[in-house]
NUFITI-465597 format. One line per field, with one value per residue (C-alpha): residue number from 1; chain; x, y, z. Coordinates in nm, 4 decimals. Example, Ala and Ser with C-alpha at 12.3 -4.5 7.8 and 13.67 -1.06 7.14 Angstrom:
# residues 2
seq = c(1_2)
mol = c(A_A)
x = c(1.2300_1.3670)
y = c(-0.4500_-0.1060)
z = c(0.7800_0.7140)
***
This chain:
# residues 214
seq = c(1_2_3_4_5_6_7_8_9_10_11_12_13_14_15_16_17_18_19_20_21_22_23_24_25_26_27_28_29_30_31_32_33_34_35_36_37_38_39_40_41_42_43_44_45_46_47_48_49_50_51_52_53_54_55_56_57_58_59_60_61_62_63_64_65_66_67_68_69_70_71_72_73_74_75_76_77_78_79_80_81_82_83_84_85_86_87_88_89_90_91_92_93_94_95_96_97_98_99_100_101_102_103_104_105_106_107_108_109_110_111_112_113_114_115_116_117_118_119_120_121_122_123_124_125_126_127_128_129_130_131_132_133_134_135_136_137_138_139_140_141_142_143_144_145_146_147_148_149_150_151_152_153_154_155_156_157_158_159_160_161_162_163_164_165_166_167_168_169_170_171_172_173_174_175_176_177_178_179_180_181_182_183_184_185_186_187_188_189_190_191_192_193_194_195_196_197_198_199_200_201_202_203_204_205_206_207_208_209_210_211_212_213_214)
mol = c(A_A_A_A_A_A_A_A_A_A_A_A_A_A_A_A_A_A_A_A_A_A_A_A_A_A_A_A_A_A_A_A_A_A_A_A_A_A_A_A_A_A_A_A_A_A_A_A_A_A_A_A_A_A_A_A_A_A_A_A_A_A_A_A_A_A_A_A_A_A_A_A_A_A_A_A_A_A_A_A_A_A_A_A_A_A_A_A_A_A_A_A_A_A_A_A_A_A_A_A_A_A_A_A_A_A_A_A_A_A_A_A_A_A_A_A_A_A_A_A_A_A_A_A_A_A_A_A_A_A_A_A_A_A_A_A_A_A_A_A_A_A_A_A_A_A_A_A_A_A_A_A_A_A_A_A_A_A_A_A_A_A_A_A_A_A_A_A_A_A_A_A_A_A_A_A_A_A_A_A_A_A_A_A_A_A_A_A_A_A_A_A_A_A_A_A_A_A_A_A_A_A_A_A_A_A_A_A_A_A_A_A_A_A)
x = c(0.7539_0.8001_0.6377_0.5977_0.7349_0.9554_0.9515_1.2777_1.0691_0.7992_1.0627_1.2660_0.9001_0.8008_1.1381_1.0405_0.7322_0.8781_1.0750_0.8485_0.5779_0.7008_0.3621_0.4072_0.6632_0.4352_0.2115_0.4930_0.5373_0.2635_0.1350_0.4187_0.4913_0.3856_0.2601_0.3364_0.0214_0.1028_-0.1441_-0.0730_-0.1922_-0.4965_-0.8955_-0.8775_-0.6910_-0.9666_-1.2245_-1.1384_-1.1180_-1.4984_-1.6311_-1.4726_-1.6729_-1.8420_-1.8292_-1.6371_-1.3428_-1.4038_-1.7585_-1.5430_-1.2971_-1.6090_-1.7559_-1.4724_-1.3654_-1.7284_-1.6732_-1.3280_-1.4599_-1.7762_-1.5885_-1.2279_-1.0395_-1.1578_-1.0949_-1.3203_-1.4078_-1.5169_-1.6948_-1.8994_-1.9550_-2.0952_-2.2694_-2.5078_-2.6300_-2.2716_-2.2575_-2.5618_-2.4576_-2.1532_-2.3515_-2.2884_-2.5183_-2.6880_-2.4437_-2.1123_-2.2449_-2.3089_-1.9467_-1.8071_-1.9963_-1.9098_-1.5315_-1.4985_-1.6619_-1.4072_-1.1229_-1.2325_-1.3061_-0.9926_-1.1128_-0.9638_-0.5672_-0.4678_-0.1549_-0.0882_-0.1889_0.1426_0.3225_0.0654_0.0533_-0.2147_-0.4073_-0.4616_-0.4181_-0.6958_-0.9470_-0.8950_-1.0605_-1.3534_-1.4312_-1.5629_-1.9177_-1.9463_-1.5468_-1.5472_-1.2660_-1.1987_-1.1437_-0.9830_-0.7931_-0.6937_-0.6614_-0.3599_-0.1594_-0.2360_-0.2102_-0.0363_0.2357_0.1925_0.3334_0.1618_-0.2044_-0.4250_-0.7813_-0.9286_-1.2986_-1.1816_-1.3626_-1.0849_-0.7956_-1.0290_-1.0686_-0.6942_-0.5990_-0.8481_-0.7185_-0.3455_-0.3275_-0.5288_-0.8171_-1.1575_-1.3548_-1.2917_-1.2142_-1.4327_-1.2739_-1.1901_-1.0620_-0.8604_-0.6887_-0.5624_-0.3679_-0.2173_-0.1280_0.1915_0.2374_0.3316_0.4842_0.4759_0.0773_0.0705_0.2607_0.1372_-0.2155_-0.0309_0.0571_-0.2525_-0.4175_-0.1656_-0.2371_-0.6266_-0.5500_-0.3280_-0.5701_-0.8919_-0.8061_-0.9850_-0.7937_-0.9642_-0.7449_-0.8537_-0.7409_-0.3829)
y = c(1.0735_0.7363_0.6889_0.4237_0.4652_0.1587_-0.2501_-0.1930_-0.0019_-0.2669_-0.5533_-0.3253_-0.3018_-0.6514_-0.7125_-0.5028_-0.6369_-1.0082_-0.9122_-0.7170_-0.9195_-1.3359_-1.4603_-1.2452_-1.4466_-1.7470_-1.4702_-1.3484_-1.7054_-1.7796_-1.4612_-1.4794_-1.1423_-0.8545_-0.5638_-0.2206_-0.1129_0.2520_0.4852_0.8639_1.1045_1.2887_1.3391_0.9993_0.7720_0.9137_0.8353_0.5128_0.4199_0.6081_0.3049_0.0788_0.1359_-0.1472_-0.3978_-0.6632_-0.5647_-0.7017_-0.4573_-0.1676_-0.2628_-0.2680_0.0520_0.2170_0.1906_0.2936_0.5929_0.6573_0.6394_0.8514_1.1127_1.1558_1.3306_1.2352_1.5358_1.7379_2.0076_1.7446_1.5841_1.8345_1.9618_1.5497_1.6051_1.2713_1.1399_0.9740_0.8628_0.6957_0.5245_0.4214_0.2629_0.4141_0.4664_0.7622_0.7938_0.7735_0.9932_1.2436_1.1387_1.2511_1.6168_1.6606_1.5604_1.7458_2.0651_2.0664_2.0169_2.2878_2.5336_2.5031_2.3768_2.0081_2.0251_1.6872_1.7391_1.8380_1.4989_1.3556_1.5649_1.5903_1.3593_1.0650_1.2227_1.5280_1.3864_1.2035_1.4778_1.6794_1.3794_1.2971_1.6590_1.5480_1.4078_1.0534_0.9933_0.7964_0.6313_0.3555_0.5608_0.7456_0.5529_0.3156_0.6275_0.7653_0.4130_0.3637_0.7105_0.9006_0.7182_0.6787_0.4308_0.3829_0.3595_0.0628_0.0274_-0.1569_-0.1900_-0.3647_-0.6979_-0.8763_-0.7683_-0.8680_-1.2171_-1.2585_-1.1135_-1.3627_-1.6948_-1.5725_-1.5272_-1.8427_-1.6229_-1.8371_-1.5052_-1.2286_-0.9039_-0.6324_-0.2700_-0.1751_-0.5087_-0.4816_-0.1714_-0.2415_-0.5394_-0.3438_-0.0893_-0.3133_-0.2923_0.0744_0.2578_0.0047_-0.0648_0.0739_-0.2457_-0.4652_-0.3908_-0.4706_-0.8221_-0.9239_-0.8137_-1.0429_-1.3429_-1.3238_-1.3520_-1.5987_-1.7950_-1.7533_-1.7093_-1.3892_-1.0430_-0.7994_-0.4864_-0.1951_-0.1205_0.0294)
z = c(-0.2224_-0.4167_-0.7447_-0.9647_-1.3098_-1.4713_-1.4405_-1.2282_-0.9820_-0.9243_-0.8783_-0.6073_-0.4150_-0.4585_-0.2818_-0.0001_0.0395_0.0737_0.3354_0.5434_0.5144_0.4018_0.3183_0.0148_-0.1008_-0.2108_-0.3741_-0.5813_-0.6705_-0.8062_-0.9532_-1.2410_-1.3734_-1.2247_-1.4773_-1.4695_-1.4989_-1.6032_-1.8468_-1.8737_-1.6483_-1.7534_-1.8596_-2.0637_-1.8244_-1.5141_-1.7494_-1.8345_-1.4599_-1.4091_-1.7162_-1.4788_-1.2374_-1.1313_-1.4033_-1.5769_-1.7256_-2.0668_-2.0465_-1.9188_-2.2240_-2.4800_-2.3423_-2.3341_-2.7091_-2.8368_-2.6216_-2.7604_-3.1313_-3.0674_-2.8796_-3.0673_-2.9521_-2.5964_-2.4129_-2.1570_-2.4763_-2.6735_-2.4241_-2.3451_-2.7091_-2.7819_-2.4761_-2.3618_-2.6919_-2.7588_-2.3729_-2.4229_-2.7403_-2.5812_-2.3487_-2.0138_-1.7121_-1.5858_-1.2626_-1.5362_-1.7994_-1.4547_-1.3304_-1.6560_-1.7418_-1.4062_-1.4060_-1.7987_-1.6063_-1.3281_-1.5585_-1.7729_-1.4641_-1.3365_-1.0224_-1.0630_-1.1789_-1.2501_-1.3356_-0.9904_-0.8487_-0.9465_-0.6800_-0.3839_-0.0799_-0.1523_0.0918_-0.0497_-0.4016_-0.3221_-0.1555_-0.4631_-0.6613_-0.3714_-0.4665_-0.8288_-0.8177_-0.9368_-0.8008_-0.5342_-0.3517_-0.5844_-0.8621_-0.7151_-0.5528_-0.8684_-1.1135_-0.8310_-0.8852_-1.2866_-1.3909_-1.1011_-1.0157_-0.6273_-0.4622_-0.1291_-0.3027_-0.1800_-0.3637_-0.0471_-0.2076_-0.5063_-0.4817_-0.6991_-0.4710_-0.1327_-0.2862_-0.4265_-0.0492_0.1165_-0.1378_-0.1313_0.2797_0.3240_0.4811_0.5649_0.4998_0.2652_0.4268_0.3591_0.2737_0.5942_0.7135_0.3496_0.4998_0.7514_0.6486_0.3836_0.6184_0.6670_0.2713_0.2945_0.1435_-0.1220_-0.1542_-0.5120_-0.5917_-0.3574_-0.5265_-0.8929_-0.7115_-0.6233_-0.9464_-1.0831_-0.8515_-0.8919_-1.2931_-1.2492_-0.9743_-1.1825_-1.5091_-1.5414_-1.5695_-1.3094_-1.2464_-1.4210_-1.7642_-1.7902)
***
């Protein structure tokens, strides 16, 4: 299975992708450099993706840290042990402070394993995740490529890469998540990185930074 691990390996894909699709090549262009985008595998990088969920990246950014300072070490035991009071200082929702008692609670089980993720197929990599409530499959989805390392992962719902698709492929209308899919179908097994391009191209485009903290 490919992964995605050093600057090397995202310049090999984005070469890949040029050639089997050309209309990437103006993308590359214009997007500049194209991040890594790698954080380490585990409670703290999922969790980080869950505060993501469905807001600005500079919020998710600000949330984020006041989490990280109430809850230090931020790890499913001391999650728990906090328990809501410092979620709701933090200032996360109802559904996120659920998503994460409920992801610390599968971690400390045993039932979730994500240090196995690495290895599985992104299918089943990705079921094991579904199975958490509050993951859905964005996050999912985005914490496979940041965290995970796969290579063939394409966050199709992410409204920044369906308007950088739409704007970079000279689209009329944006495509919706399913639409999304199956024009990166002919991005595999490379979507991981064809995700990191577009990410790149909507900053550079509007000036705002969009993908998911990394």
């Amino acid at each position: 299975m490919q992964r995605i691990e050093t600057a090397d390996d995202i310049t090999r894909a984005l070469d890949a992708l040029v050639v089997c699709d050309p209309r990437l090549g103006s993308v590359r262009e214009a997007a500049g450099t194209v991040p890594l985008r790698r954080s380490p595998a585990g409670f703290a990088s999922l969790a980080s993706v869950i505060v993501s969920q469905q807001v600005s990246r500079a919020s998710a950014d600000a949330i984020f840290g006041r989490l990280r300072r109430l809850v230090d070490p931020l790890t499913p035991e001391t999650l728990l042990a906090c328990g809501e009071a410092a979620m709701v200082v933090a200032g996360l929702s109802r559904a996120k402070q659920r998503a994460l008692t409920a992801l610390a609670a599968a971690i400390m089980s045993g039932s979730l394993d994500l240090a196995s993720l690495d290895c599985l197929p992104p299918d089943e990599a990705t079921a094991a995740l579904l199975a958490v409530p509050g993951i859905g499959p964005w996050t999912a989805q985005v914490y496979l490529l940041v965290a995970a390392g796969h290579a063939d992962i394409f966050p199709s719902g992410d409204i920044a890469l369906q308007a950088a698709v739409a704007q970079g492929l000279g689209f009329k209308v944006r495509p919706d998540a399913r639409t999304l899919m199956r024009i990166a179908e002919s991005w595999s097994p490379w979507r991981s990185v064809a995700a990191r391009l577009f990410w790149a191209y909507y900053r550079e485009m509007k000036g705002v930074e969009a993908a998911p903290a990394a």
